[in-house]
C-alpha positions as CSV (number, residue, x, y, z in Angstrom):
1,X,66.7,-46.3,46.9
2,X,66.1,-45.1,43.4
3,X,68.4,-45.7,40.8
4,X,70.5,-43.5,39.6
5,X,71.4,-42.6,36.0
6,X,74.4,-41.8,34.0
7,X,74.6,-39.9,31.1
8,X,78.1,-39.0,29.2
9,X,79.4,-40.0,32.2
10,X,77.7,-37.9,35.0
11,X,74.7,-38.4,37.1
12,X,71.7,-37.0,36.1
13,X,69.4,-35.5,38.6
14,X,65.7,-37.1,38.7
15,X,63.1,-35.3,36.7
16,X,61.2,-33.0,38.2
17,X,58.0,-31.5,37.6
18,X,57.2,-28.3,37.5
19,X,54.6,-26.0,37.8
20,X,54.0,-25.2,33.7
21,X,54.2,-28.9,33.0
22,X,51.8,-30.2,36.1
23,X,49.7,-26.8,34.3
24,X,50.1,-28.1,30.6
25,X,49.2,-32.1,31.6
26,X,46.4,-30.8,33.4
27,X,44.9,-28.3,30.8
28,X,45.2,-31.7,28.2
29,X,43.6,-34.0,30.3
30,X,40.7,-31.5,30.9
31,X,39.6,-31.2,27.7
32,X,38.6,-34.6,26.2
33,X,37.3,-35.1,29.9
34,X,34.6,-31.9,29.8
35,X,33.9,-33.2,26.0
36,X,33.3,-36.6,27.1
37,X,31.2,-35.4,30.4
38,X,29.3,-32.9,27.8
39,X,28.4,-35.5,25.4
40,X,27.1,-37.6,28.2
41,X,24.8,-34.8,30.2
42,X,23.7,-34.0,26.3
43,X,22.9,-37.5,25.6
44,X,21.1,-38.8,29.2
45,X,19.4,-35.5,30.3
């Protein structure tokens, strides 16, 4: 059972995520990945 939080003295509901975070995480992890997968096909091909 997870535990549950209180804040000013209510529960707070567990964090969700949604579709324009999972969107934002994704696009900024892509980046330094297709620079880092660029520099290597540049430098061993």
């Amino acid at each position: 059972m997870k535990k549950q939080f209180q804040i000013l003295g209510r529960i707070a509901p567990n964090p969700k995520l949604t579709v324009s975070a999972a969107f934002a995480l994704a696009s900024i992890l892509s980046v330094p990945v297709f620079i880092v997968l660029s520099l290597a096909d540049w430098l061993f091909l």
